[in-house]
BANUKOL-248765 format. One record per residue (C-alpha): residue in three letters; y, z, x; residue number from 1. Coordinates in nm, 4 decimals. Layout:
<nodes>
res/c2/c3/c1/n
ALA/Y/Z/X/NUM .
...
</nodes>
This chain:
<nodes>
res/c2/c3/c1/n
UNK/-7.8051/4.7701/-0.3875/1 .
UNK/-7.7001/4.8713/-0.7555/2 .
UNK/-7.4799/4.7239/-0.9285/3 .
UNK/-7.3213/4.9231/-1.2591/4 .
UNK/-7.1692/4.6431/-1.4764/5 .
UNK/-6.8991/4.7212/-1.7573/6 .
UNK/-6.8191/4.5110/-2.0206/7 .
UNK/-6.5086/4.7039/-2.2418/8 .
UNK/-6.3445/4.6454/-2.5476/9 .
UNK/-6.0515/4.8520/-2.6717/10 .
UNK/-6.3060/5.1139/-2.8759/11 .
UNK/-6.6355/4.9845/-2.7178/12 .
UNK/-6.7899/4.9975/-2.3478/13 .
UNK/-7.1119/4.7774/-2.2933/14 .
UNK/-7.2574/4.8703/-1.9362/15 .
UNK/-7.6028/4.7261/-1.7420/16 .
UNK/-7.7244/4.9199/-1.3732/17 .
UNK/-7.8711/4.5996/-1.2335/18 .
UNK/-8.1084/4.6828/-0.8963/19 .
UNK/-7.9956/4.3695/-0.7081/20 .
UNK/-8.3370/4.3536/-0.4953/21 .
UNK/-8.4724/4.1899/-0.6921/22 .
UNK/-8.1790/4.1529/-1.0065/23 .
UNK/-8.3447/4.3485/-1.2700/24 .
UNK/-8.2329/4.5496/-1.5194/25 .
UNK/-8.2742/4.9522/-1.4630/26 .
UNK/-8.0870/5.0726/-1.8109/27 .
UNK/-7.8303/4.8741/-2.0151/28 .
UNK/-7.6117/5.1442/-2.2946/29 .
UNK/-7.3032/5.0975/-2.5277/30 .
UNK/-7.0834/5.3235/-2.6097/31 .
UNK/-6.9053/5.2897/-2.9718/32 .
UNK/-6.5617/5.3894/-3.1466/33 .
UNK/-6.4480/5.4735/-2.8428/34 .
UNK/-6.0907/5.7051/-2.9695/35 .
UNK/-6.2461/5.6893/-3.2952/36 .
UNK/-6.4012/5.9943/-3.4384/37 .
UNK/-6.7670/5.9351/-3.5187/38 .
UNK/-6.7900/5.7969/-3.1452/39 .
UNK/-7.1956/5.7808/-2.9914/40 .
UNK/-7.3147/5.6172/-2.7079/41 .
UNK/-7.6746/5.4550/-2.6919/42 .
UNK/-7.8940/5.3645/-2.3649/43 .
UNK/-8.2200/5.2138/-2.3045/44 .
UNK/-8.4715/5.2036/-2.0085/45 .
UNK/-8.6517/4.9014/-1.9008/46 .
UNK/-8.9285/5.1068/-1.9503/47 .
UNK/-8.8344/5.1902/-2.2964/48 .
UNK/-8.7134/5.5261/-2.2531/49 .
UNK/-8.4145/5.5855/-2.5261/50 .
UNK/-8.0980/5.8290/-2.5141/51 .
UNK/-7.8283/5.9174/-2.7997/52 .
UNK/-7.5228/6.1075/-2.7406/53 .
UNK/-7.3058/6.1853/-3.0463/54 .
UNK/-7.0082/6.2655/-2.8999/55 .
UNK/-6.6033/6.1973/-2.9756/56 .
UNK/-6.4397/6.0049/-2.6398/57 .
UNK/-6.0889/6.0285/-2.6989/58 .
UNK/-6.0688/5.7686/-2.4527/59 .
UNK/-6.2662/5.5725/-2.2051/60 .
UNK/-6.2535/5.8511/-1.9519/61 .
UNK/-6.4781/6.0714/-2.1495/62 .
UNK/-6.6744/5.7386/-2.2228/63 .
UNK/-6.7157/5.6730/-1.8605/64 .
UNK/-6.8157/6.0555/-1.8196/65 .
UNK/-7.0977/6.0405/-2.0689/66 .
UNK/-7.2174/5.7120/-1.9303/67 .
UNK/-7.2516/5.8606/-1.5861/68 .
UNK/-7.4129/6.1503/-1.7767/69 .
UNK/-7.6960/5.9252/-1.9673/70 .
UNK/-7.7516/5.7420/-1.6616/71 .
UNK/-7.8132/6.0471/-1.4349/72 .
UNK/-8.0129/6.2432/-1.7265/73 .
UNK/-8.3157/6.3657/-1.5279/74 .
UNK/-8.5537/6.2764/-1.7926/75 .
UNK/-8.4165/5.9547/-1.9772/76 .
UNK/-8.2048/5.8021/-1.6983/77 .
UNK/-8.2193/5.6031/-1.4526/78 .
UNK/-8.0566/5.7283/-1.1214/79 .
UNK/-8.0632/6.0725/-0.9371/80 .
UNK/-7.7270/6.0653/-0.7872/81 .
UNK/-7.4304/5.8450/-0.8210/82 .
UNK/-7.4109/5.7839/-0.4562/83 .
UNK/-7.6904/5.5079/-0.5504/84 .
UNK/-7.4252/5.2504/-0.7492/85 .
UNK/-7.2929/5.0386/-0.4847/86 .
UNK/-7.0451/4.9245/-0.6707/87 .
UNK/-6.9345/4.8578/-1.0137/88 .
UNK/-6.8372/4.4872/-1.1765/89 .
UNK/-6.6034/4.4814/-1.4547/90 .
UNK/-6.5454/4.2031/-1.7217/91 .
UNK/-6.1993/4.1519/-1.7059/92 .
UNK/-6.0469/3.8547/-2.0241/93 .
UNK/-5.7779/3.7146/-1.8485/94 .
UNK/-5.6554/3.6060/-1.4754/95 .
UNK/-5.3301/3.4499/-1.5787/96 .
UNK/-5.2816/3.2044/-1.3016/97 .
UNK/-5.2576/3.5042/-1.0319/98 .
UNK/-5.6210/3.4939/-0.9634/99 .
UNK/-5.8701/3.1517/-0.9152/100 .
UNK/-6.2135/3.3795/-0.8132/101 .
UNK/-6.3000/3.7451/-0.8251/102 .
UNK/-6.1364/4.0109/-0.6754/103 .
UNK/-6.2070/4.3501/-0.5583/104 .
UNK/-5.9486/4.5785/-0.7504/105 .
UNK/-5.7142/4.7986/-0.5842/106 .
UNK/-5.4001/4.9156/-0.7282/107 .
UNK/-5.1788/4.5572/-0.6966/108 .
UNK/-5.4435/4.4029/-0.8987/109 .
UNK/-5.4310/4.6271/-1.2038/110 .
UNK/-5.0711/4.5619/-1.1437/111 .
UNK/-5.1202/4.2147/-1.1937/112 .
UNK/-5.4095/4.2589/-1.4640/113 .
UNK/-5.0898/4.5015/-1.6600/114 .
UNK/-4.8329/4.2117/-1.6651/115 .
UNK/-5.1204/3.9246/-1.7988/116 .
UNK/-5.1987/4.1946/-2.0471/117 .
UNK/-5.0056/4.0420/-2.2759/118 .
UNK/-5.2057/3.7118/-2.2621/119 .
UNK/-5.5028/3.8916/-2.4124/120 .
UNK/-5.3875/4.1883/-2.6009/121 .
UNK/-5.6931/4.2530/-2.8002/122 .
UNK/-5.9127/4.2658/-2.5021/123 .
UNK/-5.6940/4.3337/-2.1693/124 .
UNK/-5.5878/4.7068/-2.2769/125 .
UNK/-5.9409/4.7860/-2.3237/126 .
UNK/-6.0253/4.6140/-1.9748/127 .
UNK/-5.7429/4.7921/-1.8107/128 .
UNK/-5.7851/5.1744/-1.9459/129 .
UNK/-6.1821/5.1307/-1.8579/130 .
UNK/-6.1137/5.0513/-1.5150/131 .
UNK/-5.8852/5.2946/-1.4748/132 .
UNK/-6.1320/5.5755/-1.5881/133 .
UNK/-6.3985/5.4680/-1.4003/134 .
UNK/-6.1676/5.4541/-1.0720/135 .
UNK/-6.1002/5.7950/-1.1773/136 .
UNK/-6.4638/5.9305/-1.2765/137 .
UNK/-6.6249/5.7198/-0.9879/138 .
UNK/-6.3913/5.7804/-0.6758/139 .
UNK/-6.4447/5.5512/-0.3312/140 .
UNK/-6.7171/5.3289/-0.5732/141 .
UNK/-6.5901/5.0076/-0.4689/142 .
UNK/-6.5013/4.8101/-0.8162/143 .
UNK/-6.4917/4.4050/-0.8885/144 .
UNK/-6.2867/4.2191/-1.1675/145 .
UNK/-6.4760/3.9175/-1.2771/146 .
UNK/-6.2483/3.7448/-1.5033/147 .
UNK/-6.3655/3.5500/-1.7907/148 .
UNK/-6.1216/3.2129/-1.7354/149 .
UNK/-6.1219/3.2017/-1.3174/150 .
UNK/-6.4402/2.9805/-1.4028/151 .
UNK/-6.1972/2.7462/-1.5341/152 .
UNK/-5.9575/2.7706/-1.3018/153 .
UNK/-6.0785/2.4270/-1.1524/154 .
UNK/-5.9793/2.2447/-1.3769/155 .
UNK/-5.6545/1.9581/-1.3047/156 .
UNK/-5.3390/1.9989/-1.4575/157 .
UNK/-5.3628/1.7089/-1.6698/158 .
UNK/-5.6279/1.8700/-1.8618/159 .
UNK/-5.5311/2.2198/-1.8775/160 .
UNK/-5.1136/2.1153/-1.9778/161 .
UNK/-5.0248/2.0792/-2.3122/162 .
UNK/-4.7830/1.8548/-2.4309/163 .
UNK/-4.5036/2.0796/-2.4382/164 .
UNK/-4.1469/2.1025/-2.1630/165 .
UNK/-4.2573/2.1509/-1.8221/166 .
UNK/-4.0517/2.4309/-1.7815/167 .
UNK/-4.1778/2.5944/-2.0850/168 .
UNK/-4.4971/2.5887/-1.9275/169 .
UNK/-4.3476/2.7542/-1.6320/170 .
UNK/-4.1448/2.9504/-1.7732/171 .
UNK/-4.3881/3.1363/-2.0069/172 .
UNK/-4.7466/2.9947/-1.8776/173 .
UNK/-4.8728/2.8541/-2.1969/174 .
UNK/-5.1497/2.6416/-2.1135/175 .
UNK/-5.5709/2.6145/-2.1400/176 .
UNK/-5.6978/2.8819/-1.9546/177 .
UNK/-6.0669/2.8725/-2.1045/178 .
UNK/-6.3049/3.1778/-2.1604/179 .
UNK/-6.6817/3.2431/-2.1638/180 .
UNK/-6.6250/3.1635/-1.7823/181 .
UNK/-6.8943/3.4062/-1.6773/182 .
UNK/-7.1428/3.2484/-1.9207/183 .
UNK/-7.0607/2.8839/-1.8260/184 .
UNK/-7.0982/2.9779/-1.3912/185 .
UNK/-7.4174/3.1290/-1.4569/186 .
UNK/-7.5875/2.8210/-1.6802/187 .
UNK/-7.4261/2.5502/-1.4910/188 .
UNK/-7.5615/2.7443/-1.1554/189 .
UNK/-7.8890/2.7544/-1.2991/190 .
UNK/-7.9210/2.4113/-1.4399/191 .
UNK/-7.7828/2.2827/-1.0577/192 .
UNK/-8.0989/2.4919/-0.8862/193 .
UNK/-8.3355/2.3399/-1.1815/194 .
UNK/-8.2111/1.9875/-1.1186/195 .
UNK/-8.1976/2.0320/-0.7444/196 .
UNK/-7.8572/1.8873/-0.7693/197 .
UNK/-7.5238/2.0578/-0.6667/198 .
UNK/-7.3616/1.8138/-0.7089/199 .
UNK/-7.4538/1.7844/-1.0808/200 .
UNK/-7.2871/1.6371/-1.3573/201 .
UNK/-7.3585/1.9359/-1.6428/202 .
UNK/-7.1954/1.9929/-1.9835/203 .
UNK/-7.2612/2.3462/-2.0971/204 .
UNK/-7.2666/2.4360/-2.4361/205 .
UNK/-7.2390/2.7825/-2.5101/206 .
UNK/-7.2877/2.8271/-2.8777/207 .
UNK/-7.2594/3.1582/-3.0415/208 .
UNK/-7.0083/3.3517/-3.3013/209 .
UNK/-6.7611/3.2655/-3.0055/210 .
UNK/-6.8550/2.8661/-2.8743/211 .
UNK/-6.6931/2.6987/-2.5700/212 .
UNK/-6.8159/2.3893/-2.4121/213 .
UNK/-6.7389/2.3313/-2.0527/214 .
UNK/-6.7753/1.9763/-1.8271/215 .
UNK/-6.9033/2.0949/-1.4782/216 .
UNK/-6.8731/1.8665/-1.1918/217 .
UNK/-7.0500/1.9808/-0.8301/218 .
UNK/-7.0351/2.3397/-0.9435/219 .
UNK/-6.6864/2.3244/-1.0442/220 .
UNK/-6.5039/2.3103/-1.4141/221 .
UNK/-6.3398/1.9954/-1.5238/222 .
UNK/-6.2531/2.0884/-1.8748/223 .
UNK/-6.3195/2.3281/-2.1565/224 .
UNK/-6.2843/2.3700/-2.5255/225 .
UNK/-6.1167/2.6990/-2.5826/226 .
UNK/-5.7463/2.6850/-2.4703/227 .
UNK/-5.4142/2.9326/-2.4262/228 .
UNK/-5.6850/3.1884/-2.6389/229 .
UNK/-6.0281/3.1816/-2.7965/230 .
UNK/-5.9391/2.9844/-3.0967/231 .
UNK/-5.8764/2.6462/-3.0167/232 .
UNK/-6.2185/2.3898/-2.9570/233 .
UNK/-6.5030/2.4112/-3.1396/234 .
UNK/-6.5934/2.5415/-3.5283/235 .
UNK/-6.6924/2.9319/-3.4547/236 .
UNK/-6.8442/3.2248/-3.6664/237 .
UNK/-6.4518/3.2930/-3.8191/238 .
UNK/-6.2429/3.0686/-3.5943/239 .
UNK/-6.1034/2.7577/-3.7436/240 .
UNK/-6.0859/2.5720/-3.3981/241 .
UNK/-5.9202/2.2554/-3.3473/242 .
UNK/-5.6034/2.2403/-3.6549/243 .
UNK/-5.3066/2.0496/-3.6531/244 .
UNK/-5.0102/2.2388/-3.5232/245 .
UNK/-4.8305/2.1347/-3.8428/246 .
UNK/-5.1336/2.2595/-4.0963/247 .
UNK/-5.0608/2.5880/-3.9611/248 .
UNK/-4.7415/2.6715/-4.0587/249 .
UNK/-4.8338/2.4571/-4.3927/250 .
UNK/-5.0652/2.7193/-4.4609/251 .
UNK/-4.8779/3.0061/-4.3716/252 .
UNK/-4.6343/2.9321/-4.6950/253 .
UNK/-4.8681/2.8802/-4.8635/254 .
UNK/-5.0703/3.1357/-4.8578/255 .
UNK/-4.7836/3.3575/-4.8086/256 .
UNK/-4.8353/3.4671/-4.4585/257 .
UNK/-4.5995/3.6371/-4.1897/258 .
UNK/-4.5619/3.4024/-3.8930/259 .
UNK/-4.8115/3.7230/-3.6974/260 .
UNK/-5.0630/3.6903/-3.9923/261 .
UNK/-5.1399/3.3322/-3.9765/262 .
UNK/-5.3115/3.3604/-3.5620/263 .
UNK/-5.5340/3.6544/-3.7362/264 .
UNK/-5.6260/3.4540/-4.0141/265 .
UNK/-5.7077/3.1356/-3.8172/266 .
UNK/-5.8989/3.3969/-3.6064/267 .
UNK/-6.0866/3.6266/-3.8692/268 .
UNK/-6.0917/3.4294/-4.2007/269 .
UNK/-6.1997/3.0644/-4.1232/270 .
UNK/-6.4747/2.9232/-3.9402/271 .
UNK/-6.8212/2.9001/-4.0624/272 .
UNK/-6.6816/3.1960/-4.2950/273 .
UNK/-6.4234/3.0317/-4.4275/274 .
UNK/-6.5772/2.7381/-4.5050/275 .
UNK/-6.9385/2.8867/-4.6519/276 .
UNK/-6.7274/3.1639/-4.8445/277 .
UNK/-6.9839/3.4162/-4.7894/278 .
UNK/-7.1049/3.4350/-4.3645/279 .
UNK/-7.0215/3.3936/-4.0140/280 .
UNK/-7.3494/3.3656/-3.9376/281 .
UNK/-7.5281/3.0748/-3.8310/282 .
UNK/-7.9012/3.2761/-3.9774/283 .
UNK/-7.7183/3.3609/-4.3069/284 .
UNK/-7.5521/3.0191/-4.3447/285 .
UNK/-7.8708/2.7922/-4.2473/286 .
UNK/-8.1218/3.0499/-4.5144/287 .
UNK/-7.8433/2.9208/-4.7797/288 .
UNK/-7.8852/2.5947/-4.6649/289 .
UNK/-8.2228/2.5788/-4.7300/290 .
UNK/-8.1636/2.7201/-5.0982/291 .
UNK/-7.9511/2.4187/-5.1435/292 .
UNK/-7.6298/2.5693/-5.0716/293 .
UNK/-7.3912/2.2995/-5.0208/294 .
UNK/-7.1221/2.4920/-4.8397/295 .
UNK/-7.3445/2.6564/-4.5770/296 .
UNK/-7.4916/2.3098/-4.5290/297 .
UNK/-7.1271/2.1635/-4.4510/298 .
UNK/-7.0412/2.4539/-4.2483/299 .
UNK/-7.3434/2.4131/-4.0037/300 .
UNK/-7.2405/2.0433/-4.0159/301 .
UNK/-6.9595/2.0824/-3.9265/302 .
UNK/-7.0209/2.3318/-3.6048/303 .
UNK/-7.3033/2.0936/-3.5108/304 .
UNK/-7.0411/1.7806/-3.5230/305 .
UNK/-6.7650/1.9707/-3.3628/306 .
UNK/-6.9911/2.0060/-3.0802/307 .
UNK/-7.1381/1.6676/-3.0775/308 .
UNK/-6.7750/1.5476/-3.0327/309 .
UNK/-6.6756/1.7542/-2.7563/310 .
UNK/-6.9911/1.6273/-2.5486/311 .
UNK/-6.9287/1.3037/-2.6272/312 .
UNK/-6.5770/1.3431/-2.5006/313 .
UNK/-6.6910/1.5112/-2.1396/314 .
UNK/-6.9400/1.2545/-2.0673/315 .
UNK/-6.6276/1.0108/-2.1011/316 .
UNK/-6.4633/1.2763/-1.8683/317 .
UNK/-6.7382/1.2938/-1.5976/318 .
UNK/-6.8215/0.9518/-1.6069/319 .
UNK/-7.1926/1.0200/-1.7210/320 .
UNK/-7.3868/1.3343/-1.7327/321 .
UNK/-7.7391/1.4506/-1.6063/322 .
UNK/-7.7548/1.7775/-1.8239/323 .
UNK/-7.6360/1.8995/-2.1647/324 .
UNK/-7.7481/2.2748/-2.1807/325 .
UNK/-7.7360/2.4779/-2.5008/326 .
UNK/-7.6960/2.8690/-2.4202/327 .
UNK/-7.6153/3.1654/-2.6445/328 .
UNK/-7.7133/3.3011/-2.9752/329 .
UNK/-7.7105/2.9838/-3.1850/330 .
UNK/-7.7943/2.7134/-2.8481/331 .
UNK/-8.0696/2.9159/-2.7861/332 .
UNK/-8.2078/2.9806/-3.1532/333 .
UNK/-8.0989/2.7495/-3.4350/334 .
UNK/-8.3039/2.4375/-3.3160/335 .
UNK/-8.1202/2.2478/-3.6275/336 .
UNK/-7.8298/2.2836/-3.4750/337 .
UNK/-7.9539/2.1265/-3.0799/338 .
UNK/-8.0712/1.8398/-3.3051/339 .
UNK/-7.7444/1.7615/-3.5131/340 .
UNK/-7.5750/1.7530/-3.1909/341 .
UNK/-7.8727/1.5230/-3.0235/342 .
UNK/-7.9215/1.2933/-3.2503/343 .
UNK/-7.8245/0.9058/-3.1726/344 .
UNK/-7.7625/1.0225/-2.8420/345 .
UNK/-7.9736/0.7691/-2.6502/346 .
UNK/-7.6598/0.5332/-2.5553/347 .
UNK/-7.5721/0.7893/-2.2869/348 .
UNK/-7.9156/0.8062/-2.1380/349 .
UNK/-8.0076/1.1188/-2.3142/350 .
UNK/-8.3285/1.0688/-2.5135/351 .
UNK/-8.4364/1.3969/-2.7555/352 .
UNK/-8.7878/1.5623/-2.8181/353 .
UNK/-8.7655/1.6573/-3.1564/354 .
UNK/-9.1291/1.8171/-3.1301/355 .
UNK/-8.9979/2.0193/-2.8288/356 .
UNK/-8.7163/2.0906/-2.9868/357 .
UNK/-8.8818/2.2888/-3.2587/358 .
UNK/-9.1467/2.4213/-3.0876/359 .
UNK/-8.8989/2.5871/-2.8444/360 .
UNK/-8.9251/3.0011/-2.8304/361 .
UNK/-8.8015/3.1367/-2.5062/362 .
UNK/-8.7026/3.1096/-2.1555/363 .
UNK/-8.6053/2.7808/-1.9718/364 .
UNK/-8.6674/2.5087/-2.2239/365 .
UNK/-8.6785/2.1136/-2.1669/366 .
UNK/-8.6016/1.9362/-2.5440/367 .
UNK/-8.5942/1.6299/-2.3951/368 .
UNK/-8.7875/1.3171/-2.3531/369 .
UNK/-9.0207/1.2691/-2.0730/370 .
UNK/-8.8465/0.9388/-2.0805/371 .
UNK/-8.5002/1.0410/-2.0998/372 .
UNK/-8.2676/0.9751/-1.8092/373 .
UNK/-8.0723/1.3214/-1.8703/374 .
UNK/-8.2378/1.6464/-1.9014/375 .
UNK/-8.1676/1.8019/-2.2283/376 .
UNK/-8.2179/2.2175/-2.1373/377 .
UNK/-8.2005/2.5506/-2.3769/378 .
UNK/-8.1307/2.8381/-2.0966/379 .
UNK/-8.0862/3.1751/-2.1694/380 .
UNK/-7.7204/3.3057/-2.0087/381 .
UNK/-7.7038/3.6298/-1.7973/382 .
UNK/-7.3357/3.7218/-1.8073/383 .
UNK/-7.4107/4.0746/-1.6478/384 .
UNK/-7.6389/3.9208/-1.4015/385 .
UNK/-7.3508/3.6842/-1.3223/386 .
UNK/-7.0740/3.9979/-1.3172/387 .
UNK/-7.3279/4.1845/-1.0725/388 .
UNK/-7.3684/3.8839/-0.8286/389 .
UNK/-6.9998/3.7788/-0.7946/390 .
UNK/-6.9843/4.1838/-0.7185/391 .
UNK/-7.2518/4.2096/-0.4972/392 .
UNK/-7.1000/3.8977/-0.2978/393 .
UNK/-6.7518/4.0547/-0.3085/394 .
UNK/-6.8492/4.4026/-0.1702/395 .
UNK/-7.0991/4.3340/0.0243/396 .
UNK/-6.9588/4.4224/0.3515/397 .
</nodes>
């Protein structure tokens, strides 16, 4: 079975055809400035073979049109027919509270998907018009939403309610709803197989320009950094995180703001950006470090002891751990980072290789002690591979 996974923003469309005999990866493509003029899409073989369309895609209709055409191209694709895509996985933000798994989308669930748009506006139009198209472009190709917070659904009320009237809550369903749920099911999975433990006690931290950390208990979330949106938990690329509800509106006079200015600028203007006044990223700011740049060294500080905190507080929550796991682009590449967060860790049983730790490229990595009592892991994530087998399980029949 094959598997076409689709991964849309409002002007982008990221797609993978995943052969799910044995789970590899056939093609992967992106298409860019999608109603934009200037619009291209880009696709690669696993055998290297490259394709570029220039082409304008008023919207994702024509996208999905000339990603159906790359992938069929008789020379530089990687299908004959379309009649070999079993079915197609989408990465959908936002359940709301309507959905607590997957779902297989007919037309009451882009209902339901249209009315939590407004819980994700950035993201959920882009999720919406994309499926839409590619209902339209690929007719009777049964389709999957795999939302990015049902992960999280798990978790008990008295973790994901804020401190606000109950019938607020109710009313307008402001609560923690969690993201990079895709990311945080596949590594938590994983680490369970590796430790031959389902029942696993795992904190997950997925560290990248967007950073979560969930606590996993027997395969099943207990609690997670980011919140109602993206921006509350840890110190990202441009997010500020954790603030005091009072700073904010401090700031917004300020500074001057409009009450719908100050969520952008917490979003797009703090974080490691904000606080090294020249990056977001973690390769930029830790080169400046090493120059002696005092600000890049105190924003990577503080990312590293953001994180630090959070596991600290989920061991509290799971009563112990047996793996901390450090996925994405900075968990899985800045090893200064793994040891900020590692260090005088030993209390809880976890004991860090700092000769590991460095000497760490690729692939499934054990930074721990031989010693240690809890496995200390760097594990690549697969959030397509993830998309395509909650899809595969879902359509199956």
């Amino acid at each position: 079975m094959k598997i076409l996974v689709i991964n849309a923003g409002s002007s982008s469309l990221k797609y993978q055809l995943i052969d799910m005999e044995n789970e590899s990866v056939i093609l992967k493509g992106l298409c860019e400035r999608i109603t934009f003029s200037g619009s291209q899409l880009s696709q690669k073989t696993a055998d290297g073979r490259e394709t570029l369309i220039k082409q304008d895609m008023p919207t994702h209709k024509e996208a999905m049109e000339l990603v159906l055409k790359a992938m069929l191209d008789p020379v530089n694709g990687g299908i004959k027919s379309v009649d070999e895509i079993g079915a197609v996985g989408h990465r959908v933000l936002h359940s709301g509270e309507d959905f607590k798994h997957s779902v297989v989308i007919d037309d009451e669930v882009i209902k339901i998907c249209e009315k939590n748009a407004e819980l994700g506006p950035l993201h959920m139009p882009g999720n919406i018009a994309c499926i839409k198209s590619c209902r339209e472009v690929m007719k009777g190709v049964p389709m999957v939403a795999v939302f990015d917070t049902t992960f999280h659904s798990t978790m008990p009320a008295k973790a994901y309610m804020y401190g606000i009237p109950y019938e607020v809550y109710e009313q307008f369903k402001i609560r923690k709803y969690g993201f990079h749920g895709t990311s945080h099911k596949f590594v938590s999975e994983e680490t369970a197989k590796l430790l031959g433990n389902p029942d696993a006690k795992i904190i997950v931290c997925h560290l990248g320009n967007g950073s979560s950390v969930s606590a996993v208990k027997g395969g099943k979330c207990q609690d997670t950094s980011m919140g109602f949106t993206p921006l509350e938990g840890l110190v990202m690329g441009t997010r500020s995180g954790d603030i005091d509800p009072a700073a904010v509106d401090y700031l917004r006079v300020k500074l001057g703001l409009k009450p719908e200015e100050v969520v952008n600028y917490l979003n797009k203007k703090c974080g490691m950006l904000g606080i090294s006044g020249f990056s977001s990223d973690m390769r930029d700011c830790t080169e400046a470090m090493l120059k002696g740049d005092e600000r890049a060294k105190l924003a990577i500080e503080m990312v590293a002891y953001r994180v630090k905190k959070y596991v600290g507080s989920y061991i509290a929550v799971l009563g112990g751990v047996d793996a901390i796991v450090f996925t994405g682009g900075i968990g899985e590449h800045s090893y200064r980072v793994r040891q900020m967060v590692m260090e005088n860790m030993e209390y809880c049983g976890a004991k860090f290789d700092f000769k590991k730790n460095e000497e760490y490229s690729s692939g499934v990595g054990y930074i721990n002690a031989d010693d240690s009592k809890v496995k200390i892991i760097v594990l690549p994530t697969n959030e397509e591979l993830s998309i395509a087998r909650e899809t595969k399980i879902l359509t199956a029949k």
